[in-house]
C-alpha positions in Angstrom: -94.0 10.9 47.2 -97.9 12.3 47.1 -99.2 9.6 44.6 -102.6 11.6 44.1 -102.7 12.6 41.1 -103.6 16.3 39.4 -106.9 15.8 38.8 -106.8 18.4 36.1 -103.1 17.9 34.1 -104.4 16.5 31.1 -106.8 19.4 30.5 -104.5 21.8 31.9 -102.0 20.0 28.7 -104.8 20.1 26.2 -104.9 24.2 27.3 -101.4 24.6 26.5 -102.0 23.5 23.2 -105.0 25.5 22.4 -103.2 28.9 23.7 -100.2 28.5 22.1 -101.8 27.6 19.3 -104.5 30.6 19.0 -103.2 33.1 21.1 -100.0 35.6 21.2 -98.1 33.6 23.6 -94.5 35.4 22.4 -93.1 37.8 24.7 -94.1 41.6 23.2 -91.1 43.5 24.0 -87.6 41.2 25.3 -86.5 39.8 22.1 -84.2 37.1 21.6 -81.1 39.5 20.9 -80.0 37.9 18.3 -80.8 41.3 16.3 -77.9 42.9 18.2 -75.3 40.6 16.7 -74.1 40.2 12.8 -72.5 37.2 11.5 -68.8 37.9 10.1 -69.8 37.9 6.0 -66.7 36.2 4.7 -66.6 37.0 0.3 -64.2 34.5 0.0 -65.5 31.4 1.6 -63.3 29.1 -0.1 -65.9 25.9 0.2 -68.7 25.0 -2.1 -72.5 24.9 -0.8 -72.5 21.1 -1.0 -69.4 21.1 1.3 -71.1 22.5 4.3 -71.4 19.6 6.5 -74.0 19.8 9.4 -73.2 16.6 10.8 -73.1 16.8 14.7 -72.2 14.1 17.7 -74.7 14.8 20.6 -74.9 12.3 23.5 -73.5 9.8 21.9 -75.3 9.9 18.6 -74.4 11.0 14.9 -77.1 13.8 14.2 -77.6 15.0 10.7 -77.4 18.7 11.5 -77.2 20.7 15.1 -81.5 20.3 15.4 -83.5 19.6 18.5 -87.1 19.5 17.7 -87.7 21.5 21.5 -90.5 20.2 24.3 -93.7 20.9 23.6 -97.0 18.6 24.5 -98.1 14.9 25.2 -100.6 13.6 27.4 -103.4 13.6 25.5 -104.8 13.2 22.0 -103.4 15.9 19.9 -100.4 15.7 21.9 -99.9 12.1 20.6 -100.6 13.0 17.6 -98.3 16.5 17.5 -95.4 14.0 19.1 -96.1 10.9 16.1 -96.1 13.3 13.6 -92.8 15.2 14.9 -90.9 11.7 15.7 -91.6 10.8 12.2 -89.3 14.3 11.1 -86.8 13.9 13.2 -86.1 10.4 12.2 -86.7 11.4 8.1 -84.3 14.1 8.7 -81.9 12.4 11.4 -82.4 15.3 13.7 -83.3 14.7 17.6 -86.6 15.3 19.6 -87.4 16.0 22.9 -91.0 14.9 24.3 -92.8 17.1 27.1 -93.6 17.1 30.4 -93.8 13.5 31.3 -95.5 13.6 34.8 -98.7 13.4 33.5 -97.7 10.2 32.1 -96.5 9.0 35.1 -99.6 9.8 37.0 -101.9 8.6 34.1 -100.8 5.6 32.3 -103.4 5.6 30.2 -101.4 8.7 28.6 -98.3 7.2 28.0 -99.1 6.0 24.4 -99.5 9.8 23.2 -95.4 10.2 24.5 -94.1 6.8 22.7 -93.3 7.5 19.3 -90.5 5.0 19.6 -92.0 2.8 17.0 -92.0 5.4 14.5 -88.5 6.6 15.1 -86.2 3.8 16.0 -82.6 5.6 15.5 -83.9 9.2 16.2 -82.1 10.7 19.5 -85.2 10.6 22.0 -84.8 12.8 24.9 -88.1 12.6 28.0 -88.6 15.5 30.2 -89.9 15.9 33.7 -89.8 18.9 36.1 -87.1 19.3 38.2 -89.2 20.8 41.2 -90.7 17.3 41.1 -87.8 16.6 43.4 -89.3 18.2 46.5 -92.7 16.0 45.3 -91.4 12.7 46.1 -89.9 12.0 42.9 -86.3 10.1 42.7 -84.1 8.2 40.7 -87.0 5.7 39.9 -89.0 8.2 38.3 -86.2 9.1 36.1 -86.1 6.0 34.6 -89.6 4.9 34.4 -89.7 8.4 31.9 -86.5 7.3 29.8 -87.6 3.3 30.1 -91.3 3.2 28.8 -90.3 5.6 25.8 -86.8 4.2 25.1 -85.4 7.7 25.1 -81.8 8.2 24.9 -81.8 10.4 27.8 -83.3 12.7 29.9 -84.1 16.6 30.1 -84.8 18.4 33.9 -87.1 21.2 33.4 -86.4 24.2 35.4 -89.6 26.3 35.3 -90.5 28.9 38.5 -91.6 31.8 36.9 -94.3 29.3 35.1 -94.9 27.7 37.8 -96.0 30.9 40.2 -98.2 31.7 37.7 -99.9 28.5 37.5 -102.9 28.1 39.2 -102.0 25.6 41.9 -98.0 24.9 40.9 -95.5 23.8 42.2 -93.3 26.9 44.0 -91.2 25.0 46.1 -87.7 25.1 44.2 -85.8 25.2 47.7 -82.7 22.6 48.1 -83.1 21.5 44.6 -79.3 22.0 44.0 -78.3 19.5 46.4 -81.2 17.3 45.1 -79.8 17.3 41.8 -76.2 16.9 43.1 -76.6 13.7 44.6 -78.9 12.4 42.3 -76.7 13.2 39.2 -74.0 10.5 39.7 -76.6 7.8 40.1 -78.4 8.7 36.9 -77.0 6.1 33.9 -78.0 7.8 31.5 -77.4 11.9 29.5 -79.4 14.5 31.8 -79.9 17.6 30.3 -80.9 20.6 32.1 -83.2 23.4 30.8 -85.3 26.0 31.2 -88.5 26.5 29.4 -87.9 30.1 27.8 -87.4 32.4 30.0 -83.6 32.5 30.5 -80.5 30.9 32.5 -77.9 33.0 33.2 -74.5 33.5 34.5 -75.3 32.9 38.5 -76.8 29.3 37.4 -74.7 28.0 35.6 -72.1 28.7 38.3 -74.1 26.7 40.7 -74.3 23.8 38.3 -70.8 24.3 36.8 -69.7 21.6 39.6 -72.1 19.1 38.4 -72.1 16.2 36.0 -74.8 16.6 33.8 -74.4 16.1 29.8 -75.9 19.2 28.6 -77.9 22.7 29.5 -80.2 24.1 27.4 -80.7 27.8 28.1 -83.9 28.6 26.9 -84.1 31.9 26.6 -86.2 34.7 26.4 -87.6 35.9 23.3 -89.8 33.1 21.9 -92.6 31.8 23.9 -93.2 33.1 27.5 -94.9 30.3 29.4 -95.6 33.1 32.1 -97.6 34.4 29.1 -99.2 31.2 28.2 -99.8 30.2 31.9 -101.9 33.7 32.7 -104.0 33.3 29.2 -104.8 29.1 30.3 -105.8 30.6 33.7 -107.4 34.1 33.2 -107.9 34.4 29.8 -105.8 37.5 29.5 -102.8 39.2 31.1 -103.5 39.8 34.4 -99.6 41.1 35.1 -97.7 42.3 31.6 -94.5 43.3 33.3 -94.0 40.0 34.9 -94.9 37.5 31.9 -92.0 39.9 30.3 -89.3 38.7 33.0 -86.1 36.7 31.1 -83.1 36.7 30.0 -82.8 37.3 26.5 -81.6 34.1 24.5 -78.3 35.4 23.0 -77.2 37.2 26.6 -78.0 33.9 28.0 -76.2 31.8 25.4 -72.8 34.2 26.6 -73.1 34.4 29.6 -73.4 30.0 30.4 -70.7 30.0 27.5 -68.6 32.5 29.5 -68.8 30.0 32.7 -69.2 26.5 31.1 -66.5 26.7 28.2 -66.7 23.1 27.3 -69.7 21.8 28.6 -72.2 21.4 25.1 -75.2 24.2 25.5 -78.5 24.1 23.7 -79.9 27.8 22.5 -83.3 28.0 22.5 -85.7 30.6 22.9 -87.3 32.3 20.0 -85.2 30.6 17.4 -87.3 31.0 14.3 -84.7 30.7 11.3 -81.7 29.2 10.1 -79.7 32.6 10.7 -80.5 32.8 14.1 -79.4 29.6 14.4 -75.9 30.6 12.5 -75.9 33.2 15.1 -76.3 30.8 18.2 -73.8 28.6 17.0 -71.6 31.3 16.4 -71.9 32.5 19.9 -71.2 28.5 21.1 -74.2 26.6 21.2 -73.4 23.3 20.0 -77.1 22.3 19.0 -80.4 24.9 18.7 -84.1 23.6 19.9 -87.1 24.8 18.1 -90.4 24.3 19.3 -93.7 26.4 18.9 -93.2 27.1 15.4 -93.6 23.6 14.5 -96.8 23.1 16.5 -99.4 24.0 13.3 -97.3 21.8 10.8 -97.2 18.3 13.3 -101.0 18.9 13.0 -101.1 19.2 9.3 -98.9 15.9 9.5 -94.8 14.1 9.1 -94.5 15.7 5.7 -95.8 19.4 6.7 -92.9 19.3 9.9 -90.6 18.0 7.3 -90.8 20.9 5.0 -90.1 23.5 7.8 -87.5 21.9 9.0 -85.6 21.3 5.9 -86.1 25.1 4.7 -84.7 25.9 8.8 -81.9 23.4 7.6 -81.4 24.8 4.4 -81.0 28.7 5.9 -78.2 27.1 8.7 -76.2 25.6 5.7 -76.1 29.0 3.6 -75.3 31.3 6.6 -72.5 28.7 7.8 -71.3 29.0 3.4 -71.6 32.7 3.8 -69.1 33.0 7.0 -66.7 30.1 5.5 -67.7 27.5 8.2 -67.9 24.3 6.2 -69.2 22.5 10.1 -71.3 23.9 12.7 -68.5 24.0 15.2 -66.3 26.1 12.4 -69.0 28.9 12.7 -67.4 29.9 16.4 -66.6 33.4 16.7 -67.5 34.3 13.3 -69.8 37.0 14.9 -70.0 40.5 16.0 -72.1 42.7 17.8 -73.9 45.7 15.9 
């Protein structure tokens, strides 16, 4: 492994935050394409409100309703304080969290306080997060666990990220052989991996590649939401240098179909531009078995616990009425009660 570390990651981090916080970071013409499907309005749901049970098992844990508070930041001060005030939600509301990108805690020690929020969330599902091109880098089974064991997470998310990463200045663009990386690393992993992408789409040739593999979980982050080529070429340039390319993606809901289409029972993740609790309905409708949010809940983590609380609950409280207005009284009821406009 190169043990140098990136001399500039933690700014780089602090960079993320700024831009996605001040700047228009969200794709300008792929949507999510959520907008091109309805949910199946059922007059006669024959369940009360209060029946609607959210309730959902997800690696191994009992989760108050089908939420993922998605990957955003950590390695530096805000970051510690975005993830404190986030783990604090998600263990109020019984909802999980994923952290960021963990290399930089890995490389720095002196960041890993701002990614352990274990303290403040002892029963909260805890997912860590590295890059999987961090494969071709040296990294192995070892670095794996150092992410899930000095945060207690509950498991483990693999980041899969080139279009970000070719527009990063200095990233890492060598994704070649990490198939049969990941393949014989799987089985030696004791804990959940998840696979993701970061929002810009996995699609039906992918998941056929990792269809073989035993992973717990993909989360196919689509495009729609954020576009980190977006937020990469703003950190770098301070503009768009290239608008058709931060616009590459698969749209969240195509995605969603597609990996469904090719991974019938293995559990998916939508995320991608989820912004309410319909689009949510929508996703699970279209067999996502948990949604992620992430950017949207940047601004309230800094306002503090209770600000991240509030959005949440009113996300929660739009899933529950959409799943009462199609008759699903469970998230997993709301399959196929969907059609496209």
């Amino acid at each position: 492994m190169n043990d140098t570390p990136d001399p500039d990651i933690q700014i780089r981090k602090r960079k993320h935050l700024e831009v996605c916080l001040g700047e228009p970071v969200e794709y300008t013409r792929l949507t999510t394409g959520f907008e091109r499907y309805r949910l199946r309005y059922r007059a006669l749901p024959e369940l009360a409100l209060q029946d609607v049970d959210l309730t959902t098992s997800f690696l191994g844990k009992t989760l108050k309703a089908p939420f993922l508070i998605g990957a955003m930041t950590g390695g530096e001060a805000y970051g510690g304080q975005i993830n404190r005030a986030l783990a604090q939600a998600a263990e109020q509301l019984g909802v999980g969290l994923m952290l960021g990108s963990q290399r930089v805690m890995l490389e720095r020690p002196q960041a890993r306080a701002s990614f352990q929020v274990r303290e403040v969330a002892p029963s909260t599902l805890l997912v860590g997060n590295l890059g999987l091109v961090q494969l071709n880098k040296g990294y192995g089974l070892w670095h794996l666990q150092q992410a899930v064991e000095l945060v207690q997470a509950d498991a483990i998310a693999l980041h899969i990220n080139p279009l970000q990463e070719a527009l990063q200045t200095g990233g890492d663009t060598d994704f070649a052989g990490l198939l049969g990386k990941l393949s014989a690393l799987l089985p030696q992993i004791p804990f959940p991996v998840i696979l993701k992408e970061v929002g810009h789409g996995t699609g039906r040739e992918v998941a056929e590649c990792l269809a073989p593999l035993p992973f717990a979980a993909l989360d196919v982050a689509g495009a729609g939401g954020t576009s980190w080529a977006r937020v990469e070429e703003l950190v770098h340039h301070g503009r768009i240098l290239h608008p058709e390319l931060v616009e590459v993606g698969i749209p969240t809901a195509e995605a969603l179909v597609e990996c469904r289409s090719v991974l019938p029972h293995k559990p998916l993740i939508a995320s991608g531009g989820i912004r309410t609790g319909t689009d949510a309905a929508k996703a699970l409708a279209l067999g996502a078995q948990m949604v992620a949010v992430a950017r949207p809940l940047l601004e309230p983590a800094l306002q503090g616990p209770e600000a991240a609380v509030a959005w949440i609950q009113d996300f929660l409280h739009e899933m529950r009425v959409a799943l009462f207005a199609i008759g699903a009284r469970t998230p997993a009821e709301a399959l196929g009660r969907i059609e496209k406009v």
